[in-house]
N, C-alpha and C positions, 0 to 999 in steps of 0.2 A: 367428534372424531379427531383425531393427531394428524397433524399436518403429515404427510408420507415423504422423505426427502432420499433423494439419491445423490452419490457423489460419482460423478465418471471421471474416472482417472485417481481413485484413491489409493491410485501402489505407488506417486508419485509422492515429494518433499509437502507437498500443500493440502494436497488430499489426506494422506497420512493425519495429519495435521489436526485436520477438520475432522477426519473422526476422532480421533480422539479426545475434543473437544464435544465434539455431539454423544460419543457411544454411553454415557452415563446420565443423559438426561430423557426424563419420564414423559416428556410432554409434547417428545415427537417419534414417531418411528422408520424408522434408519433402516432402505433395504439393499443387499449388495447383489451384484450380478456374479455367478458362478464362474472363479479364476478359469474354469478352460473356456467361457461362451466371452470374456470381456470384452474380445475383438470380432465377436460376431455380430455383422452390423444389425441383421433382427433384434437379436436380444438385445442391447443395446437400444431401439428404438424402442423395444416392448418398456425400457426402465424407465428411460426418459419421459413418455407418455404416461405411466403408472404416477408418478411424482407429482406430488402438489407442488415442489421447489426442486431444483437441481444447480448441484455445486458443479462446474465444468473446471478440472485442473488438470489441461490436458494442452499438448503444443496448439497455435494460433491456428493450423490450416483444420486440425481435429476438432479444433471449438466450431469451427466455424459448419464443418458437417453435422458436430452434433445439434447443431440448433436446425439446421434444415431438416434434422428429424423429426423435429417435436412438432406434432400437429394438433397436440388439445391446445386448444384455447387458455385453458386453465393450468398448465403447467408453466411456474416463473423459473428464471435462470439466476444466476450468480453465475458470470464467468470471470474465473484468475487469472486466464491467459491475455498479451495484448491485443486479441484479434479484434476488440469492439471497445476499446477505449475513446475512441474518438469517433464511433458509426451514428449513423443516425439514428433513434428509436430507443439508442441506451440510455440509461441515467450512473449520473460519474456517482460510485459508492464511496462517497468520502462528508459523510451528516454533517459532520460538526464545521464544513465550508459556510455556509448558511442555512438560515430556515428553510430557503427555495428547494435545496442538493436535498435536505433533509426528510420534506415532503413529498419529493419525488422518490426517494427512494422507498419509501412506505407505502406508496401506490403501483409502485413500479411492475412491468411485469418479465424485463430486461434488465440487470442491474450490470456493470461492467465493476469488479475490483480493482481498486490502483495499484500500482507498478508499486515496490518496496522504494527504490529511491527518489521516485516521482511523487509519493507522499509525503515526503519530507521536504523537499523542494517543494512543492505545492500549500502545504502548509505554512509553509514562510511566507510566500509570496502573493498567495492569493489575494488575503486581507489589505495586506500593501497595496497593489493595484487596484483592488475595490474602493480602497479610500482615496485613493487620490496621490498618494503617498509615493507609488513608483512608477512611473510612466512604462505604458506598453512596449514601448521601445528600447528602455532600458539594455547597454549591453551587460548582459548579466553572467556572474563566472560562478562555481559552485563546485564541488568536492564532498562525495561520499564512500565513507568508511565502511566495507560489511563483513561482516564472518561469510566463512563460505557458504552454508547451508542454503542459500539465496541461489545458487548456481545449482543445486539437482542432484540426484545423487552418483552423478559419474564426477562431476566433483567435490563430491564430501569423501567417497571413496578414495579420492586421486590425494585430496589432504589428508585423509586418515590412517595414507599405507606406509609403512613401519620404514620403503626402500624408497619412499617418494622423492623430488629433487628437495635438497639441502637448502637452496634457494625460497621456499614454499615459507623456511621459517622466517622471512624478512613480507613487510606488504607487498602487493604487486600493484602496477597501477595497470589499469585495463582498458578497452575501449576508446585506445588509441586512434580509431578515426574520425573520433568525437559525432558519430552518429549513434549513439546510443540507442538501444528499441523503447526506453522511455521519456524520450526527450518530445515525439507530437503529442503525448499525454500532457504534458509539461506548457506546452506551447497554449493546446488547444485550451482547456480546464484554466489557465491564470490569465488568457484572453493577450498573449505577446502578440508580437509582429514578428518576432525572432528566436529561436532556440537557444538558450545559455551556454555557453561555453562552460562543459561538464567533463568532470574526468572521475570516473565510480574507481575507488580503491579496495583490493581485497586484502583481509587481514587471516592471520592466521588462529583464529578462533571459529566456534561454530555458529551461534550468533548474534545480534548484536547491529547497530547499523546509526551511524550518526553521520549526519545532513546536511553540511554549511554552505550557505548563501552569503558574500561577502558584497560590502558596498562602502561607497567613498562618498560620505552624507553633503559635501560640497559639489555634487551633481544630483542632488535629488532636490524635488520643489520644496523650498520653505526652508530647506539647510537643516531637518530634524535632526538632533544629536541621538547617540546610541538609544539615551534614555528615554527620548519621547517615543523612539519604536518600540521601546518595551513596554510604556503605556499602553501603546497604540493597540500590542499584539495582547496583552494582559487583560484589557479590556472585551477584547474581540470572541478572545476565548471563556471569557467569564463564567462559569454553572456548569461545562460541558464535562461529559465523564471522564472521557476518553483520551482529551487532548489539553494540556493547562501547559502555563510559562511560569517558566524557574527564576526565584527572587533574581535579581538585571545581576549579569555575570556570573549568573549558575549558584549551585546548591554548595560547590567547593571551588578551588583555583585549577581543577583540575576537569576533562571532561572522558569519562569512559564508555566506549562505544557499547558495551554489553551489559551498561545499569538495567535497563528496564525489561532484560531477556526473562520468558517466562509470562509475562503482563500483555497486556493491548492496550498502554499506555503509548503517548506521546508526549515528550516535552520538551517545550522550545528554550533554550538558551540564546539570552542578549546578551554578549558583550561589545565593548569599544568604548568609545567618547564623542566627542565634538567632531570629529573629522573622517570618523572611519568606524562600523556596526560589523558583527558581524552574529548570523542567526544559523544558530545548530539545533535540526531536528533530531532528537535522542527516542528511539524506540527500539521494539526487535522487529527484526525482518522477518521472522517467521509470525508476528504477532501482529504490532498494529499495519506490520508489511505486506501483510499475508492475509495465511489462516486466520487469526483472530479478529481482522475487520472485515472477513468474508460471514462468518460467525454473525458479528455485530450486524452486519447489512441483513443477513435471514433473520434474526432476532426482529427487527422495524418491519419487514415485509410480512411478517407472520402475525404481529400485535405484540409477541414477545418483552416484556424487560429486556431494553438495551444490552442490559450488563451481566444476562441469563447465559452461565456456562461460563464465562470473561473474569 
């Protein structure tokens, strides 16, 4: 029989998303709740329960109801929202961390999806700290680039209206009280002692989302130049589908946020030298940010090819 998957919350930017990526494939079957019962919390428990998998893209306090609904045993989660990033019982959906991340997500029957900018940060940094490479304590500064589509759609509306502010066509920089809601994913997942000093910038594109982690290699152990990190990270990533590093100082002299829009690609950019690294994750937010490594994570949990739908 076909695995039977429900997505709660698919009027949403991520939900959207995911079906579209699922509504053409033969090998599961995709059921949706009727637009006037969505918010009927019966119905809604009756879906969830029917589901052998359930995508949750819905705000954190809703996720967090909808799993108190689910009482088969045998119905697994994928949630998009931040509500279980960092809970007990989940497993972080992000394979290509390790074999460990990777096996658990295959067995999992709770998977939590990562934050769009917390993948990219995460990706940089994990491997680092795993090795040995950057200390937990590390003060660590970072800056990411997104389209707006990452923000929902009362603001892909608010940029796409013809009388919007004039101001919209320059970046914004956002998340001025540098509490970001992805920085304890951040924390927890690369095993800190402390949150980075993060400033997420919104661009005026749809989307698109590039990740830089900056560092001063004369305070890291062993004094690694630009170059060994990009061994380091070239290595790490070595056979994975999903996630690979760009010959050391990128693919040209130039880096653009909305290369791999359309894809569930990831890829890292080294630059610098002797004295100073600097690592930029290059994906889409709506892809390896989103929807598309939500996809990937059902694809492991089900027996799926990886890269079925992607």
């Amino acid at each position: 029989m076909k695995p039977v998957i429900f997505i709660d919350g698919r009027e949403g930017t991520t939900g959207l998303q995911i079906e579209e990526r699922l509504a053409a494939r033969q090998d599961i079957e995709l059921i949706a709740i009727d637009e006037d019962k969505r918010k009927d919390p019966a119905e809604r428990k009756k879906f969830l329960n029917a589901a052998d998998l359930v995508f949750l893209c819905l705000p954190d306090d809703a996720a967090r109801e909808a799993v108190a609904m689910i009482d088969n045993p045998h119905t697994r989660v994928i949630d998009a929202s931040t509500a279980h990033r960092t809970a007990p019982g989940w497993d972080y959906g992000f394979p290509e961390l390790s074999p460990r991340h990777r096996e658990a997500i295959v067995h999992s029957q709770r998977v939590a999806n990562p934050g769009c900018h917390a993948s990219g940060f995460i990706a940089s940094v994990y491997p680092l700290v795993q090795l040995g490479l950057l200390p937990q304590d590390y003060p660590l500064c970072a800056y990411s680039l997104t389209g707006y589509t990452g923000g929902g759609k009362k603001l892909i509306a608010e940029y796409q209206d013809p009388n919007r502010d004039p101001r919209h066509a320059s970046a914004r920089i956002y998340g001025t009280t540098l509490h970001h809601k992805h920085l304890p994913e951040m924390v927890h997942v690369c095993g800190l002692t402390a949150p980075p000093v993060f400033h997420p910038i919104l661009g005026d594109y749809p989307q698109g989302m590039a990740t830089t982690v900056l560092f001063r290699n004369d305070t890291l152990p062993g004094r690694p130049t630009a170059y060994n990190l990009y061994n380091v990270l070239e290595a790490y990533y070595e056979g994975q589908t999903f996630v690979s590093v760009a010959p050391f100082g990128g693919d040209e002299p130039v880096i653009y946020s909305d290369t791999l829009v359309g894809t569930n690609q990831l890829r890292l950019i080294v630059c610098g030298h002797e004295e100073q690294t600097t690592i930029t994750a290059l994906f889409d937010n709506l892809g390896k940010g989103a929807s598309g490594a939500a996809v990937q994570n059902m694809n492991l949990m089900l027996g799926f090819p990886e890269d079925e739908g992607l």
